[in-house]
Every structure is written in C-alpha cells, then in structure tokens.
C-alpha positions as CSV (number, residue, x, y, z in Angstrom):
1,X,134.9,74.1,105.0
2,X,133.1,77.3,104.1
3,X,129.3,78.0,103.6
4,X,127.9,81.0,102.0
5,X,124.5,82.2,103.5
6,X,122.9,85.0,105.8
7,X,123.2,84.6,109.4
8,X,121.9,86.1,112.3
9,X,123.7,86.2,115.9
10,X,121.0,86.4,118.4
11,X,122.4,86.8,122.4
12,X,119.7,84.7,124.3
13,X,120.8,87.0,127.3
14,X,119.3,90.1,125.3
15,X,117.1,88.2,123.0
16,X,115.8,91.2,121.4
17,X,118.8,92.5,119.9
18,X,121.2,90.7,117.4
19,X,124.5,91.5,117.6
20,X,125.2,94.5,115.4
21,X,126.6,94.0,111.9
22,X,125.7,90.4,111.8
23,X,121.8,91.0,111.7
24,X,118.8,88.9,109.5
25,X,119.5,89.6,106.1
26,X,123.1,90.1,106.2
27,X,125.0,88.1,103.6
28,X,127.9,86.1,105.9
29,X,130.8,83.8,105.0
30,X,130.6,81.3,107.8
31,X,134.0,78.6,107.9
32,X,135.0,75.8,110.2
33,X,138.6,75.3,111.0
34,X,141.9,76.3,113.2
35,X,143.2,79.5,113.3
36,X,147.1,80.3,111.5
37,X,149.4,78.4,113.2
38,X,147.8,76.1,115.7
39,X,149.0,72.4,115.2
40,X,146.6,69.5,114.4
41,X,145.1,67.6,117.2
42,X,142.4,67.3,119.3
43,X,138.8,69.1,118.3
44,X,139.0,71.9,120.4
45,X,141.3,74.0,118.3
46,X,138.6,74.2,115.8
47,X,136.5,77.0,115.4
48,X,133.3,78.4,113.6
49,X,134.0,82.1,112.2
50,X,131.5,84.0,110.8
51,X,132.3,87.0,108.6
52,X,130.4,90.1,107.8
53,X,131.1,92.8,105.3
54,X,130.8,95.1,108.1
55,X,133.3,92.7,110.2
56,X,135.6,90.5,107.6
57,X,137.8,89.5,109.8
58,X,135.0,87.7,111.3
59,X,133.9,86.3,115.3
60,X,134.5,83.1,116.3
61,X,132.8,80.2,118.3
62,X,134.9,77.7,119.8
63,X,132.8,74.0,118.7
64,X,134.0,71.1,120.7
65,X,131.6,70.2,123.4
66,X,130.0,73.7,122.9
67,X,127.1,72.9,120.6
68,X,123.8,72.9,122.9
69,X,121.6,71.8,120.0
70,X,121.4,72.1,116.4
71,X,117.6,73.6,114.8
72,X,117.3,71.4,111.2
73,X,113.6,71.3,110.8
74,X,113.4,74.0,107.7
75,X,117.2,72.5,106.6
76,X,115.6,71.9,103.5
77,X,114.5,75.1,102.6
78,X,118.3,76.1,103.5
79,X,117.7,77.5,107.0
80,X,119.0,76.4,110.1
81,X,120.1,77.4,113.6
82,X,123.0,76.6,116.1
83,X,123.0,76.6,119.5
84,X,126.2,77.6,122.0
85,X,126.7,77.4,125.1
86,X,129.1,79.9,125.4
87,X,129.0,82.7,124.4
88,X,124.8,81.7,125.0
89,X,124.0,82.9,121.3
90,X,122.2,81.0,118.4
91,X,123.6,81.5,115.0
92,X,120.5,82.0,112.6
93,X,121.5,80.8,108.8
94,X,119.0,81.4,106.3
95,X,118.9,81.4,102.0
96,X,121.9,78.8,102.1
97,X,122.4,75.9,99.0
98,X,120.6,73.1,101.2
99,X,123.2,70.7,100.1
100,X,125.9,72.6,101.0
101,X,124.2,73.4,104.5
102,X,124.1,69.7,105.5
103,X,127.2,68.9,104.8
104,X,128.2,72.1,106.9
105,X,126.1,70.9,109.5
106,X,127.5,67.6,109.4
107,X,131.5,68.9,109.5
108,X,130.3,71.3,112.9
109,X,128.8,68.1,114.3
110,X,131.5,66.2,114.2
111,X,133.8,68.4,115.0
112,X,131.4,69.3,118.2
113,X,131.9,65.4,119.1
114,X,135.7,65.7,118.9
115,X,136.1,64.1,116.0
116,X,140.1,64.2,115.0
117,X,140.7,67.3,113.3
118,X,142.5,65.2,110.3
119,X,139.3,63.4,109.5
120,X,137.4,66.9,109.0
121,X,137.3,69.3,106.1
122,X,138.6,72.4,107.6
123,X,139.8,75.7,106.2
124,X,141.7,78.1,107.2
125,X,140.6,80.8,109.4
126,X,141.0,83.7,107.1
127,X,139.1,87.3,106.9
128,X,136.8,87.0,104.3
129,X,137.1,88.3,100.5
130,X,134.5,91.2,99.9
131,X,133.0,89.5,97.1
132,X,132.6,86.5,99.3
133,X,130.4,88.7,101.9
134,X,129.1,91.0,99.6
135,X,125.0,91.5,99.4
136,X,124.6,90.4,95.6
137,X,123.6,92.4,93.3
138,X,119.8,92.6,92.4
139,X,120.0,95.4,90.2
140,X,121.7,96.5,87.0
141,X,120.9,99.8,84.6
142,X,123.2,100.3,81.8
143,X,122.1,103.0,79.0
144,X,124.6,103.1,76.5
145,X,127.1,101.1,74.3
146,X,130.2,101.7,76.0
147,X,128.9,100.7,79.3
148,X,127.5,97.3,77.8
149,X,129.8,94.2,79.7
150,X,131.3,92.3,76.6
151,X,134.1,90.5,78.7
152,X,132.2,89.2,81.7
153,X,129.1,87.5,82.6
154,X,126.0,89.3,84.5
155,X,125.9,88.7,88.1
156,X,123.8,86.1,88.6
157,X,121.8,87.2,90.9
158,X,120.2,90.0,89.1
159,X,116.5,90.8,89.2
160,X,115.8,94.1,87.5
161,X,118.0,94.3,84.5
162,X,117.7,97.6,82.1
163,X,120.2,97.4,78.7
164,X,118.3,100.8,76.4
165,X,120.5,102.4,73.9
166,X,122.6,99.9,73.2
167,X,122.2,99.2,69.8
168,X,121.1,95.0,70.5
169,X,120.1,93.5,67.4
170,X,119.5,90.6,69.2
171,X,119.5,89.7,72.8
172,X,122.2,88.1,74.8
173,X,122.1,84.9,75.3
174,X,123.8,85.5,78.7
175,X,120.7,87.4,79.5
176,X,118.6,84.5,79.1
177,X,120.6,82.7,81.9
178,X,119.8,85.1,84.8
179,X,116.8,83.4,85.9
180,X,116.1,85.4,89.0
181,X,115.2,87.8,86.3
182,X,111.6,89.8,87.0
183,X,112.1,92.9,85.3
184,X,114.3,93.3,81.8
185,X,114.1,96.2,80.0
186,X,115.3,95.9,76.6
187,X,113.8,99.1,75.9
188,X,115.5,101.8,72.7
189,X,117.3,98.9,70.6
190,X,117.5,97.3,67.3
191,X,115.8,93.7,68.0
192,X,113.8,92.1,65.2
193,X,113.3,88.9,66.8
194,X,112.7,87.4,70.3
195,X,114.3,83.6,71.4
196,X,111.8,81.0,72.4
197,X,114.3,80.8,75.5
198,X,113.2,84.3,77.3
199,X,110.1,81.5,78.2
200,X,112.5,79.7,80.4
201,X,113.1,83.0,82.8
202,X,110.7,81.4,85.2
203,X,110.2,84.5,87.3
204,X,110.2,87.4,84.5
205,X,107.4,89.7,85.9
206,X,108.3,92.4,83.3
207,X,109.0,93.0,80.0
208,X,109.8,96.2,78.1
209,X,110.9,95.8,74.1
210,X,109.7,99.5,73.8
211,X,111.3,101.5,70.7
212,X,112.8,98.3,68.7
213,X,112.5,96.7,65.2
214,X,110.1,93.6,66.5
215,X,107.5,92.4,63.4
216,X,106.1,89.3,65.5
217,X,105.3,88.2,68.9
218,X,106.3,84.2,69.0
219,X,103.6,81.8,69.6
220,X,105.8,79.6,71.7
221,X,106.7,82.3,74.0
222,X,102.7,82.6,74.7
223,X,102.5,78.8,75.2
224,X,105.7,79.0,77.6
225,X,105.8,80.2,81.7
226,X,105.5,83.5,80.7
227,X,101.7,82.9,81.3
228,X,101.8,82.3,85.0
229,X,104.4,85.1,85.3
230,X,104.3,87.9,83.2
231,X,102.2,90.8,84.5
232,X,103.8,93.9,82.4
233,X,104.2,93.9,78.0
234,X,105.4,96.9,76.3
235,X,105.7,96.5,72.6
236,X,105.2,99.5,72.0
237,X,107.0,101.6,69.2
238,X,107.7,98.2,66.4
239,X,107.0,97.1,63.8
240,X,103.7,94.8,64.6
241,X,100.9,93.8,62.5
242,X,99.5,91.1,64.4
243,X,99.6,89.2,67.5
244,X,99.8,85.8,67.5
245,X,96.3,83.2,68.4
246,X,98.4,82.0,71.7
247,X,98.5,85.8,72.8
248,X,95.8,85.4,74.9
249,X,97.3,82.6,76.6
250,X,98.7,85.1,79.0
251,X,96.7,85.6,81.1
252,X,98.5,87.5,84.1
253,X,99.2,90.2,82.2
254,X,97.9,93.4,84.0
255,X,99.5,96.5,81.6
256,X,99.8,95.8,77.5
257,X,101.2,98.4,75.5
258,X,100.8,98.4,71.8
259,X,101.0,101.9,70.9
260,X,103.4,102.8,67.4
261,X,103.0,99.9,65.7
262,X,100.8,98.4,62.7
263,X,98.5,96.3,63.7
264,X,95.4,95.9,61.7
265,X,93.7,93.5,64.5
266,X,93.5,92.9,68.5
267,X,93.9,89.3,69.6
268,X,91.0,87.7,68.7
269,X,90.3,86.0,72.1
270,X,91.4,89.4,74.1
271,X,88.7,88.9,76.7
272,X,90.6,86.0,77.9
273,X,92.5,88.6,79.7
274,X,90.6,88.8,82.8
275,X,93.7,90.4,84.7
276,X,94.1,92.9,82.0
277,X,93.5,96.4,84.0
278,X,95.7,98.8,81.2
279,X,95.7,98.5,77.8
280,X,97.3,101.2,74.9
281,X,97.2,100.4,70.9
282,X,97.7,104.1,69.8
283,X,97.9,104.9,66.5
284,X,98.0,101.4,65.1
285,X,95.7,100.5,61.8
286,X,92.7,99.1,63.6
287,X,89.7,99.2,61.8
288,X,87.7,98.0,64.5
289,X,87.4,96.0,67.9
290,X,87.2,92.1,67.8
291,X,83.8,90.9,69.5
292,X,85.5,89.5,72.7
293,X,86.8,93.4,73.5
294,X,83.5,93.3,75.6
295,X,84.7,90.8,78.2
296,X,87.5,93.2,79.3
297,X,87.4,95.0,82.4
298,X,89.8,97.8,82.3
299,X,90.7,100.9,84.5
300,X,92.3,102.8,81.6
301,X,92.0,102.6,77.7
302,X,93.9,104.3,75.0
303,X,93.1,103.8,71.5
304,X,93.3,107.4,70.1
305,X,94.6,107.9,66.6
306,X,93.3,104.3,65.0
307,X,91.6,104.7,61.7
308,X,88.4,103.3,62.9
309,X,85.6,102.4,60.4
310,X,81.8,104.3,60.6
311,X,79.8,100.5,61.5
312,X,76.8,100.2,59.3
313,X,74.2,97.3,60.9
314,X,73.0,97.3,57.8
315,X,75.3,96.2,55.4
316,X,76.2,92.4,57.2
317,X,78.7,90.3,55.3
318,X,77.1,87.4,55.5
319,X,79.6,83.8,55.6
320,X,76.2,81.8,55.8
321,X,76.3,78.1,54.4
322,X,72.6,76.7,54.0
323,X,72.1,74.2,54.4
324,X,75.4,73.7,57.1
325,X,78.4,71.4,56.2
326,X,78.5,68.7,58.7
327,X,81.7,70.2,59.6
328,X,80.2,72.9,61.2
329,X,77.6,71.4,62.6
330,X,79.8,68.7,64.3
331,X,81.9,72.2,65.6
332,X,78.8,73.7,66.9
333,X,77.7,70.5,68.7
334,X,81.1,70.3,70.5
335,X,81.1,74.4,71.6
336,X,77.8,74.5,72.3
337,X,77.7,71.4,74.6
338,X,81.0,72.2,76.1
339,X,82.5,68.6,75.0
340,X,86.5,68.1,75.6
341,X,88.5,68.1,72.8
342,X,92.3,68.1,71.9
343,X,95.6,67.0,70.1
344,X,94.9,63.9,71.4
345,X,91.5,63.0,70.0
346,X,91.3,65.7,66.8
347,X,94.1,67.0,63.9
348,X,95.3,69.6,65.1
349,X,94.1,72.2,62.3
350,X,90.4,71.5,63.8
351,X,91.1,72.1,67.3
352,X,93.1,75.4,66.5
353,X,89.6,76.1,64.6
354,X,87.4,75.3,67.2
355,X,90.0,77.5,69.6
356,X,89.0,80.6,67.3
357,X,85.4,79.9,66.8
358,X,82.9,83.1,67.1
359,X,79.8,83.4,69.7
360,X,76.4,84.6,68.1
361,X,74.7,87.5,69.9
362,X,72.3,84.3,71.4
363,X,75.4,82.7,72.8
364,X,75.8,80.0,70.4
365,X,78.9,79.1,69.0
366,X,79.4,79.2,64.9
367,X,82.9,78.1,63.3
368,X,82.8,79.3,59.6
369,X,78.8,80.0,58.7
370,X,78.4,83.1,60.1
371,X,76.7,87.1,59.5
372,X,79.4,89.3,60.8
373,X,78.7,93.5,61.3
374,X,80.1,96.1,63.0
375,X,78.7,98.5,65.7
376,X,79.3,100.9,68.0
377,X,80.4,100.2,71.6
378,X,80.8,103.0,74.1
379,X,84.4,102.3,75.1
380,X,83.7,103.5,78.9
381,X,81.7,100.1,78.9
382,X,85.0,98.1,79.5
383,X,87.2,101.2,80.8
384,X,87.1,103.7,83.7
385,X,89.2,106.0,82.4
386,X,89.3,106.4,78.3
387,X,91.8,108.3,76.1
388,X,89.3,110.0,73.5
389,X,89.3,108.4,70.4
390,X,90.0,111.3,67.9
391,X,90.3,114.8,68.2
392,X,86.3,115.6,67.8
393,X,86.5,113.9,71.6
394,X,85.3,110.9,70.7
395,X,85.1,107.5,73.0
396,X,82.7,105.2,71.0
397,X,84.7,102.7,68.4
398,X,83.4,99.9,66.2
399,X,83.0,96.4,67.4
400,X,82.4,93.3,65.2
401,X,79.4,91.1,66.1
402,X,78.6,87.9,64.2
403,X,75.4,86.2,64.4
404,X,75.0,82.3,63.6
405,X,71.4,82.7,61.7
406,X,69.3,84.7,59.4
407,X,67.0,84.4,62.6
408,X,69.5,85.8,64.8
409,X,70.4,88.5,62.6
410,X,66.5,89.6,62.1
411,X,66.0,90.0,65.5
412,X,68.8,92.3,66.3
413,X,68.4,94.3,63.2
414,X,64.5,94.5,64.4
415,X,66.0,96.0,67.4
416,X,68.4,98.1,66.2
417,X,65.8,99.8,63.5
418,X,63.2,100.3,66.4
419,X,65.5,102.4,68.7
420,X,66.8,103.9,65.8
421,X,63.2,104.9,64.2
C-alpha cells in the first residue's frame, strides 16, 4: 500500500532537528510492505519506507509491535503522526487525500498488531519513481506557440499559469480544470469571448486578458465566485464598450485595468467597489464619470486621454414625470425605506430596475423621473495619486448628478450660481 503526502522525520532524542532530506514540506512516497525476496508470514517482515527525492531509495521502520501510538486528531484535514519506538522518531505526514490516509493508517495498524501479512495490502518495497516524490509543480510560463502543450494535460497542481503569445482564440478548456489556479495570464492573444466556466476556478486571485480581441465582460462570470476571489482584472487593450450591470458584483477586486478599449461608460454602480485601491481607463470614449465615482477610495487614478465633456449646470436634461407614475413612486417608497425585494416577490425586469436606480443630491432615491447634469469633480477627491487628465495638466473630469425634483435642482443651482457670482 502506498500513500503520497509530506512527511517529516523528527528524532525525539534531538527533537530540534529533523532528519535531513526528509524535512516539513518535503513531498514523500511513504509504502507498507516486505522488502524483495522475504517470504510471507508473520507481521514482522513488514515494513514502512518512506522515500524522498533527495533519498528514493527510501528509510525504513520495522511495524510489528513497534508503533508507540498513532496522532489522528487533524486526520481529517489529512495530517497525522506515528510514533516508534525504535528508532524513537515520529513520522509527521501532512497535505495527504484524507481518505487515502485512513486507510493507510488502518493497513500500519494492523500490521503493527501482527496481523497475517496475506490479509494486508502490501507493496513492494521499491525506490520511488521521481514523479512520485517530486514537489509538484506550482508554476508554469509559456510565451510562444511552439512551446504551447497540445498532447498532454497541465499539471494539476498549477497555481500561476502564464500562456501570452500564443495565438488562443479561445481558452482551453483544460485550463479551466486546474482549480488550484490563482493567477492566469492569458495576456497577448486572440480571445473574443470568455466561458461562464473560468467562474468555477474557485481560488483564481488574478486575471490578465491584456492585448486580446474581448467585446464583452459576461454577466454570469460577475454573478459567479469570482466575487469572493478575484482581487486583480486587466482588460486592458480590447475591444470594450461597456461593462456589464453585475460588474460591480465584484467586490474584491483591488487593481482594474481598462486602458485601450472603447468604452463610452464606467459601471454604473462602481462605488460598490470599496476594495478597489487602482483603477486605469486610458484612452477609452468616456464622456464623463457615473455619479457613484464618488464613493471610491483610490490610491492611484488614470484616466488620461478620455474625451471628456466641458459640464454645463445649467443646461439639465431633465427626465421629470409630473405628476409621478405610480410606478415610480412605489420604486421610491421601496429605496427610500430600505424594504427587501427580489426574484422571489417582483418580475425580474423591476428588480434589475430598482438595482440601477439613481440617488438625488438629498439622498433620495428616483428610478426614471429624474434632472440629470454634469459637473466637475476634482479627481484627487477619490485618488492619492492621479494621472493628469490631458496634456494642459489637467485632474478635474465631469461627473453626472441627478436630482429627483425641480426643488432639489433649485437649490443646488442656487448654490452653484452664488459661488460662481
């Protein structure tokens, strides 16, 4: 029987030092059996060996009647220890399948108990394979076509994968099983489309889709575990002209980049991103700032290049329905009183409304009745560090603001007038 795991040989005569090349953290091959040629019998011609890559031909631990105790408290998290007698060393096993570490367990305790060696699943005492000792392989960084694995499968236990110059048009489906993944870098290819399934790499941290031909972000990948995992977004150099409503469902994110691509509009709800700290939309098509930029709290800011419109206060378009459809009124009520809603008590057309509804300047909600103007916002209000605007140094940009009455409306413009007199 054979267990892969990491082990650590600890000598409780010198227990500060673990015997070298079979220290924590190093990937070990441990297998219960006889060694080549001894006959079946009795219990004590079996053995524990554990192998190393530094020592494949492994040590071994006689087992009958030599077991002091066995440590399963944590066997469930696949660690355990084993106690000898002699030699007077615990063997320290750690990051093992815990189903495959009981029944280990199990075989060594029988066979500790002298359990007839025919009754027990042994294996042959061997040296140990490299791949079978091996520290698995966390990292992978392959930058052009030829080097691109077509035959076999990634190692599974990959963490950081980079694939750039490749020429993907789509992405590998083997990709999308590696779900150790936290960092892929898909960075300098020809994607146009992402799969709803890069929501099932449970632990992606970061995502780079830099330099590709991408046109949309999907709405499902917002709604997916990318939102309590996904810290890093660069989107940088598509093909963009919106993000989707769900965007701001992620709300982990720490570093967006959306520089090189055409967007005409920020995610409407953007201040949702309370973890957001760096955010770039370069030389996009932005005409101005949604209303919920303000919320954001950023250390650096790079919008240079946009083609920002001059705000005018006093020029609103005004959306205002007087008297107000009972529609809105019934959307105000709910906002403005924080009642629940959801799929489950409204269509859900009204709830994605209600999801996008604007805040007045007083703090009340409005849904479609509304004066909307734009202007100007300081970007060093929500930034630390800001990229200047245009080349006349520039770090002010235009920021919509909707009010949801004529009243509302007077008393800003009354405001606005006076310190402009």
């Amino acid at each position: 029987m054979r267990l892969q795991c990491e082990v650590e040989v600890v000598s409780r005569l010198l227990p500060t030092c673990g015997l070298r090349g079979r220290g924590r953290g190093t990937r070990a091959l441990l297998s219960l059996g006889r060694p080549p040629g001894r006959a079946q019998g009795a219990g004590s011609g079996v053995y524990l060996m554990v192998c190393t890559a530094r020592d494949r031909v492994g040590a071994r631990y006689k087992v009958q009647e030599n077991i002091e105790r066995f440590f399963t408290r944590f066997v469930e998290e696949g660690k355990a220890t084993v106690r000898l007698r002699e030699p007077a060393v615990d063997v320290c096993l750690s990051k093992a399948n815990a189903s495959n570490l009981k029944n280990f367990l199990s075989a060594v305790r029988l066979a500790h108990q002298g359990t007839d060696t025919g009754a027990l699943p042994l294996s042959a005492l061997v040296p140990a394979k490299t791949s079978e000792v091996e520290k698995p392989k966390a990292k992978m960084i392959i930058t052009s076509r030829r080097d691109y694995p077509l035959t076999k499968n990634f190692p599974y236990s990959l963490e950081h994968l980079q694939t750039s110059y490749c020429k993907l048009a789509r992405i590998d489906t083997r990709v999308l099983c590696l779900k150790k993944l936290r960092k892929l870098d898909l960075s300098h290819n020809h994607i146009k489309q992402l799969p709803a399934t890069i929501g099932d790499l449970t632990c992606l941290q970061e995502l780079n889709l830099h330099d590709n031909h991408l046109e949309s972000f999907s709405g499902a990948l917002c709604n997916s575990t990318l939102q309590k995992s996904l810290q890093f977004l660069d989107l940088s150099q598509n093909k963009m002209k919106a993000l989707p409503i769900q965007f701001c469902q992620l709300r982990e994110l720490v570093n967006l980049k959306l520089d090189d691509n055409e967007l005409i509009r920020l995610p409407f709800k953007i201040g949702q991103l309370k973890q957001l700290r760096f955010l770039s939309a370069a030389r996009n098509k932005l005409p101005f700032l949604p209303s919920d930029f303000r919320k954001l709290c950023l250390e650096n800011l790079d919008l240079f290049g946009n083609p920002f419109e001059q705000p005018n206060p006093l020029v609103p378009n005004i959306q205002l329905k007087i008297p107000l459809t009972l529609l809105e009124c019934a959307a105000r009520a709910t906002l403005n009183y924080r009642i629940q809603f959801g799929g489950h008590l409204l269509p859900s057309h009204l709830c994605e409304d209600l999801e996008v509804a604007k805040t007045c300047q007083c703090g009340s909600a409005c849904l479609s009745s509304f004066i909307q103007i734009t202007v100007t916002m300081n970007l060093h209000h929500v930034a630390h560090t800001v990229v200047l605007v245009d080349n006349m140094g520039g770090t002010e940009a235009p920021i919509i603001c909707y009010f949801c009455s004529l009243a509302c409306y007077s008393q800003f413009l009354d405001r606005y007038l006076q310190s402009n007199g």
